[in-house]
N, C-alpha and C positions, 0 to 999 in steps of 0.2 A: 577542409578545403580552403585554397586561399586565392586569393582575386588575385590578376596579373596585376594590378599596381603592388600589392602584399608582396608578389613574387620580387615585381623589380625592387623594391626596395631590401629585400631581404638576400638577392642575389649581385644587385650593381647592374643589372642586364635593360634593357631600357624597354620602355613600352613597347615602341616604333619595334625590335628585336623581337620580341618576346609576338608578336603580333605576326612578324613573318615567318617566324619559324611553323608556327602555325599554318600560314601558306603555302610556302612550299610542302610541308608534311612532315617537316623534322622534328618537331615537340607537338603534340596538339595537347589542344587543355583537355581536363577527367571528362567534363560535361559543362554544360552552360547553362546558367542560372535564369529562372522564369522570365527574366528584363533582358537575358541576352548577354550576358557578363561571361567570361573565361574562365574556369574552376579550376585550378588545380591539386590534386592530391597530392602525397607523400610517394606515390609509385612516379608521378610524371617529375617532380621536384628530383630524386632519384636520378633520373634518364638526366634531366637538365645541368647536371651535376658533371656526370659523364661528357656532356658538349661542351661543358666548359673546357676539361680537362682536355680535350682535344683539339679547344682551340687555341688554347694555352703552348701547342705544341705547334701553333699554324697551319693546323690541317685545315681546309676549306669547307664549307656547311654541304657542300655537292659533295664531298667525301666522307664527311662525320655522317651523312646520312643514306649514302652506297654501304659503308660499314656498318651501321647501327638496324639497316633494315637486313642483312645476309640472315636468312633462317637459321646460319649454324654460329649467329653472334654468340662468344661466351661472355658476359658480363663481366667476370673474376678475371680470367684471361686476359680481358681486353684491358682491365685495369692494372694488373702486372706489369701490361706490356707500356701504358702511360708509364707508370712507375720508371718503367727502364730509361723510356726515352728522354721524360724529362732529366731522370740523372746523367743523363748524356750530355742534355741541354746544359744544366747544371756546372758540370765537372768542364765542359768546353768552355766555359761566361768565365767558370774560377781558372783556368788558361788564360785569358785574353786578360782580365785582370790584373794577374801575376805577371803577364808581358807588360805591362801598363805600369806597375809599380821597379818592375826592372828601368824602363824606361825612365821614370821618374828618380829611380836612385842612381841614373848615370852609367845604367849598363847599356853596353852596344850591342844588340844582340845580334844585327846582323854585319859586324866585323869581328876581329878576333885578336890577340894581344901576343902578341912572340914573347913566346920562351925563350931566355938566355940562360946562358952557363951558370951564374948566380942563381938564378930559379933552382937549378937542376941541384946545384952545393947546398940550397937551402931545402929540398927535398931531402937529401942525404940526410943530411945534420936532423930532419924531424923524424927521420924513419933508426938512424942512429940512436936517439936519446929515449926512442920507445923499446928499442930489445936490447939484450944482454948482448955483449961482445959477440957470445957465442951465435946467437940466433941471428945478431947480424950479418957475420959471417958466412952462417949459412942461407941467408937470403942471397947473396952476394955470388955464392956458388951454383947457386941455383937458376938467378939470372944473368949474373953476367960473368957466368964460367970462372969464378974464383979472382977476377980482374974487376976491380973496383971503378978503376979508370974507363974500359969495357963498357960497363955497365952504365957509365955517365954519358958515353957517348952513346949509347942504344937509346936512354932517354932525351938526349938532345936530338938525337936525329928526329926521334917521333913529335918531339911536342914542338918541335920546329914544323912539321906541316902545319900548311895552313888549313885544310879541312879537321885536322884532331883538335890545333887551338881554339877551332871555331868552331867546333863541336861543345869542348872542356868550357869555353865560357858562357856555352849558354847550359850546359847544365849544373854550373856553378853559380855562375853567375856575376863572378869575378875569377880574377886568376891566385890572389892571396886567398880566397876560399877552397881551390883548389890545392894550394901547398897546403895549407891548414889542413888538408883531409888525406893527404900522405902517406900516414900512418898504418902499415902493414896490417892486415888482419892475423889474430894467434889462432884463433875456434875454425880454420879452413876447414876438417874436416865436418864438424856440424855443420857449416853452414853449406857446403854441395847434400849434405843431405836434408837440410831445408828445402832448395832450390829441389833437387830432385822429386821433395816429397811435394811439393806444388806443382812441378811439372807432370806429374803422375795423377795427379786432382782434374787439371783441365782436360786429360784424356779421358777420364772419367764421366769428364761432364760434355764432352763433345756432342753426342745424340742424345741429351735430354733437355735441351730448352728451358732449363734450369737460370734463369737469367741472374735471378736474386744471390743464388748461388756460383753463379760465375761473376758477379760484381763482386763477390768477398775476396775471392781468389786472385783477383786482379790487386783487388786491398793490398790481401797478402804478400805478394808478388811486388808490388809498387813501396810497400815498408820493408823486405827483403833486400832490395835494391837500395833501400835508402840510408840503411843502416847500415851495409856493406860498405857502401860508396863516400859513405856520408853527406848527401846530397840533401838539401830545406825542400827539394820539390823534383821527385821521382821524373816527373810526366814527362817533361821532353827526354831526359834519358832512356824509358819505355820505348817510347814511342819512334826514335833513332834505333832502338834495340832490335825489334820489331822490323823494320825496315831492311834489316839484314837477313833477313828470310828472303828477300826477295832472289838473294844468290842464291843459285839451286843445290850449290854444294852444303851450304851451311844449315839446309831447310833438312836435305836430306839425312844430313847428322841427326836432326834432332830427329825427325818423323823415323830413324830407324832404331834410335832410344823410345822413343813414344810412341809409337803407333803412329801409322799412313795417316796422312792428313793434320798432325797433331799442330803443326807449326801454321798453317793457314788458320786452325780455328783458334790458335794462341794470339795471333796477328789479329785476329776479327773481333776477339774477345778484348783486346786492350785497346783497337779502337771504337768497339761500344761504347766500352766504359769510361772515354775522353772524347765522347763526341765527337770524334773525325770519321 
């Protein structure tokens, strides 16, 4: 048994706390000692543990103690589900951070940088120098119909919008990170069957509540992306990604490769797991 002075110093939680929780009815001590003293054991230290965690998340003491008294509280459950939230908390702070450190290294995040024709020759030239004649060629007929030239203006036209450039530098984070990352992928067919073998996992985990294992998948999916893309930080690309669900066309694509509804809990699962 330990005295509430014991507890506050072994918790950070203060007298004055620890004294009203007891009031209201949200922790009360094991028993009280023959002079009238607060005891508490290892089962209520336990519980106290648990309110930290919840207020940790800003939940309010009239809520931690709505939730903690419900007869069908699950204890494990209920600490999964901290788990999740905080990593939620967590992954949103290292967001605002990463915005912060853009900031600090002189990126604009909320303007955008125009592409010129130079940009576009120096695309060329990096996508040039990584395949063989042949394979260039064949990209070239692939995109832009066997016309080279074609092909420079399809890229100038897009990265002249101003919504794509100002998309491209924030999830670049500059626009020489983005020429830098140019460079055609060879492994295409692996890699749709990566994506697809991820996409097939979240419909999996659609009806099971599986949180811990829908955070991995998001991982997954978030380092898929990033390696593809060659992107230092997936999140706002996701999270833009995500966003185009909201078109009913493009939802409909996937939810009828995936299963009804796949693309709403694809959307809900990667803003779990960045806190928005």
């Amino acid at each position: 048994m330990k005295t509430v002075n014991e507890v506050s110093k072994i918790t950070g939680i203060s007298i004055r706390a620890l004294r009203y929780y007891d009031e209201i009815g949200l922790l009360k001590p094991s028993k009280l000692s023959d002079t009238g003293y607060r005891l508490y054991d290892n089962k209520a230290l336990e519980k106290l543990q648990e309110i930290m965690f919840y207020k940790e998340l800003e939940i309010s003491l009239h809520d931690i103690k709505k939730i903690m008294d419900n007869p069908n509280y699950d204890k494990k459950q209920a600490l999964l589900s901290q788990i999740a939230l905080l990593e939620q908390k967590r992954n949103r702070l290292n967001g605002i951070i990463q915005l912060i450190k853009d900031v600090l290294e002189g990126v604009n995040t909320m303007s955008f940088e125009a592409f010129n024709e130079q940009d576009i020759k120096k695309m060329i030239e990096i996508m040039r120098s990584d395949l063989s004649e042949e394979q260039f060629q064949s990209f070239i007929n692939e995109h832009g119909g066997g016309d080279i030239e074609k092909y420079e203006e399809l890229l100038l036209k897009s990265l002249t919008d101003e919504k794509v450039a100002s998309d491209i530098l924030r999830w670049y984070r500059s626009k020489e990170n983005f020429l830098n990352a140019s460079k055609p992928e060879h492994n295409t067919e692996q890699i749709k069957n990566d994506f697809h073998e991820i996409y097939i996992g979240f419909t999996t985990l659609m009806n099971s509540q599986d949180v811990e294992a829908e955070h991995l998948l998001v991982e997954r999916l978030a380092n898929s992306f990033k390696n593809m893309l060659k992107l230092d930080n997936p999140r706002a690309f996701l999270l833009d990604f995500v966003k185009e669900f909201q078109n009913e066309k493009f939802a409909d694509i996937h939810d009828t490769q995936y299963g009804k509804g796949s693309s709403k809990y694809l959307t809900e699962a990667i803003q779990r797991y960045y806190g928005v």
